[in-house]
Structures are given as C-alpha cells and as structure tokens.
N, C-alpha and C positions, 0 to 999 in steps of 0.2 A: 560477378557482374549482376545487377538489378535490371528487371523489365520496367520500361517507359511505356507509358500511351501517351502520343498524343495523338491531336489532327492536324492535319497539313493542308491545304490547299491543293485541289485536283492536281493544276497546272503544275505546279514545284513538285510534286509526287512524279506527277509523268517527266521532268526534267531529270531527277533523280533517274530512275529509271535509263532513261537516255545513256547517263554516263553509266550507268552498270552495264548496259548492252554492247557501250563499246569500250568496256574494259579499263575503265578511269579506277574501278573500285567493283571488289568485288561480290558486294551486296547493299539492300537500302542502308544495312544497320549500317556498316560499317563510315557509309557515307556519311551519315547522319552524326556518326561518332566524332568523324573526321571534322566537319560544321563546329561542334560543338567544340573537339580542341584547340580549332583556332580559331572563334570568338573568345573561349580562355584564354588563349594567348594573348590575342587582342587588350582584354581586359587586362592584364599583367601586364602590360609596354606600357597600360595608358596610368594604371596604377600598381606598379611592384608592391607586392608582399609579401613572394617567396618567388623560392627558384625551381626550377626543372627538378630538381635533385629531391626535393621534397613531394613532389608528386610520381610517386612512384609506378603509375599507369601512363605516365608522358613518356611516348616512343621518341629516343634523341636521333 
C-alpha cells in the first residue's frame, strides 16, 4: 500500500471523523479508501473496462 497526502476541507475531515466515532469505519484511512472504491466503482458502471476480478485489491 502507498502513502497519500492530500487536503481536505476542515468540515469533510470533521464529518469523516463523525462516522469513525460512531463506528461506520474504523479509521480516516480506511474511510477514505472506502470513498475512493466507490467513486471507482462508479466510474466502471459509467464506463466498463474491467472487472472486479481483475483488480485484485477490490473486497467482493
């Protein structure tokens, strides 16, 4: 796994936060991870290019 930086926006940071404290996820990264799977996902429904099976970091 690779380190990211980026910046966020206070407010979307503290929302983050929120759902770690009541246990939706259980830290920023992982939230953050979770954001970015399913904007990928996203992206693939809006344009297929491969499948699940090929990304091998996709939890089924």
């Amino acid at each position: 796994m690779e380190r990211v930086t980026l910046r966020i926006p206070k407010q979307q940071i503290e929302e983050v936060e929120e759902m770690v404290d009541t246990g939706q996820f259980p830290n920023r990264s992982e939230a953050i991870r979770s954001a970015v799977r399913d904007m990928l996902n996203e992206h693939d429904d809006a344009e297929p290019r491969r499948s699940n099976t090929e990304r091998n970091w996709v939890k089924a």
